[in-house]
Structure formats: C-alpha cells, structure tokens
C-alpha positions as CSV (number, residue, x, y, z in Angstrom):
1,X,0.0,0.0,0.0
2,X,2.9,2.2,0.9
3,X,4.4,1.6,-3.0
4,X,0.8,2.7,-4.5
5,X,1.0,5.6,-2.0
6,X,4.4,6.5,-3.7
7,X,3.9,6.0,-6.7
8,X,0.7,8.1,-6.7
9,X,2.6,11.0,-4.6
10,X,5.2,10.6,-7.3
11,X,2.8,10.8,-10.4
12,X,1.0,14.0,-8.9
13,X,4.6,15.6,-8.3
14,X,6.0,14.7,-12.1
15,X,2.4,15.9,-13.2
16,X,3.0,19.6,-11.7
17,X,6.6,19.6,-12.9
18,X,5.8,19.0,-16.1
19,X,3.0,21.4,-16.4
20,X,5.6,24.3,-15.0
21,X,8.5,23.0,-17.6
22,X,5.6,22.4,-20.6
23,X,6.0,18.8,-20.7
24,X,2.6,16.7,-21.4
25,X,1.8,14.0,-20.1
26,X,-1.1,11.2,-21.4
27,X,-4.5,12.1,-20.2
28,X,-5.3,8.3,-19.3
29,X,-1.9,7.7,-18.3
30,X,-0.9,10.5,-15.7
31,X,2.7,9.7,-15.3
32,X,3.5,8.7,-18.4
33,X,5.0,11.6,-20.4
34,X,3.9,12.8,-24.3
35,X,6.6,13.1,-26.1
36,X,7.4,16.4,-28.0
37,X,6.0,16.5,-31.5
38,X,3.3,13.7,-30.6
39,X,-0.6,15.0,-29.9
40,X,-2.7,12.5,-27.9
41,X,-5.5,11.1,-30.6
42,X,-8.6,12.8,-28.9
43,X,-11.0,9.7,-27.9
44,X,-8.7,7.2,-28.1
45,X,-8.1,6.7,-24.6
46,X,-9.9,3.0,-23.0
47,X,-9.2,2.5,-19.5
48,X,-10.5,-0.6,-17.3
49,X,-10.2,-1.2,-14.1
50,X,-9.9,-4.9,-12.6
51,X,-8.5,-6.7,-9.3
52,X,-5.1,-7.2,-10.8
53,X,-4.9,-3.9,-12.0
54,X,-5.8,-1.3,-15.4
55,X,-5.6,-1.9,-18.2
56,X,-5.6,1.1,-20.5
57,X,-5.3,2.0,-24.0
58,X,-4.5,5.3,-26.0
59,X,-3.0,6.5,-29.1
60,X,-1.0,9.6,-30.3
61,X,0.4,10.5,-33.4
62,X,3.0,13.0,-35.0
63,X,5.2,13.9,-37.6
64,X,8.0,11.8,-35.9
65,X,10.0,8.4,-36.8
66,X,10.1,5.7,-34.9
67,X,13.2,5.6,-33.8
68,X,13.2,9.2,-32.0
69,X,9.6,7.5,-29.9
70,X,11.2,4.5,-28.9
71,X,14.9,6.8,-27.7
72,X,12.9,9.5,-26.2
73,X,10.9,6.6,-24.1
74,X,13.9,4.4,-23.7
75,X,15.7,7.7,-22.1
76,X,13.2,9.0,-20.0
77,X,10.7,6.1,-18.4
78,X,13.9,4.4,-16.5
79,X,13.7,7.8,-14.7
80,X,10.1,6.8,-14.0
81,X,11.3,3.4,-13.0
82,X,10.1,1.4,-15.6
83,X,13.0,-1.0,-17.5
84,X,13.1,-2.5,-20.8
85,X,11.2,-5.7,-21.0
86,X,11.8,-6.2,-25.0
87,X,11.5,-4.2,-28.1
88,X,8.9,-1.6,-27.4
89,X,7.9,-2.6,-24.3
90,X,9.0,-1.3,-20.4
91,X,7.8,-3.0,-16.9
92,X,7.3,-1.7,-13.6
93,X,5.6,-2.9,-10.8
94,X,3.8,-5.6,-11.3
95,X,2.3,-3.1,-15.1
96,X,3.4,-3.7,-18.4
97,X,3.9,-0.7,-21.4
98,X,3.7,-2.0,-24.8
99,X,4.8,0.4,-27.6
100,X,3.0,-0.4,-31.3
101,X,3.2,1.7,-34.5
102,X,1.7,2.1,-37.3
103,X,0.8,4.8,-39.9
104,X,-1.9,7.0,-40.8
105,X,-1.9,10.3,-43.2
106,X,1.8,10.1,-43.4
107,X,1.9,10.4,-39.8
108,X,3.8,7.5,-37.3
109,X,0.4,6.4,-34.9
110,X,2.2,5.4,-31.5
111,X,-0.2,3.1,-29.5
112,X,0.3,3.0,-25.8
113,X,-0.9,-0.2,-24.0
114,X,-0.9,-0.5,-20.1
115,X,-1.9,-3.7,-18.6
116,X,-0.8,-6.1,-15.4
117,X,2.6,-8.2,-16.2
C-alpha cells in the first residue's frame, strides 16, 4: 500500500513539474510523459479497471519516426522506474507498457498499452 501511496505521490509531483516545464503528459496515463512533437488522438483513450490492476489503452500521433519514440521513451521512463522488457515494451511494478506503430496520413500512430505483467 505504501508503494501505491508512492507512486501516486510521485505521479501528482511529475504531473505539476511538467505542467511548470511544458512537458505533457497522457490524459489516461498521468505519469507517463507525451513526447514532444506527438498530440494525444482525442477519444482514443480506454481505460478498465480490474482486481489485478488497469488496463488502459490510447494512441497519439505525430510527424516523428520511430526511432526518436522508442529513444525519447527508452531515455526517460527508467527515470520513471520502468525497465526495458523487449522491443517496445517497459515494466514496472507488477504493469506492463507496450509500444506499437503504425501509420496513418503520413503520420507515425504510436499506441500506448498498459496492462498487469
């Protein structure tokens, strides 16, 4: 209870960083930064609840490659304690982050996928 507590206290006080140093963050995903030059897709966002913990869904999309997603994430989530767990994909806790891409209207579609390890 104590880790949730943390982590919660934690997400607030990244949250109201951000906001004071313009960093976005994920609307379904509070501590989970937006990475510059990506908009969230509005109304993609799917979030469930369950006893082993959320699973939650949401896309955004840019004029970005790939590669700059999967460095700016792979340089700034081990900061949010998450490690690598495969290509695209970070755990933490006892969560999983799943990066997938795609593309729509010449623009890279990043989808974010949160659910229990």
């Amino acid at each position: 209870m104590a880790r949730v507590r943390f982590t919660i206290l934690i997400g607030i006080c990244l949250a109201a960083f951000g906001a004071l140093a313009g960093e976005r963050f994920l609307s379904a995903i509070a501590d989970l930064p937006l990475m510059p030059g990506l908009t969230e897709a509005a109304g993609s966002a799917v979030v469930f609840s369950k006893p082993e913990g959320r699973i939650v869904e949401v896309a955004a999309h840019g004029a970005v490659e790939r590669a700059a997603v999967l460095g700016f994430y792979r340089r700034t989530l081990p900061q949010l304690g998450w490690r690598p767990d495969g290509k695209g994909a970070f755990v933490r806790d006892r969560e999983r982050l799943a990066l997938a891409f795609s593309r729509a209207s010449g623009q890279l579609v990043v989808q974010f996928s949160l659910a229990p390890k």
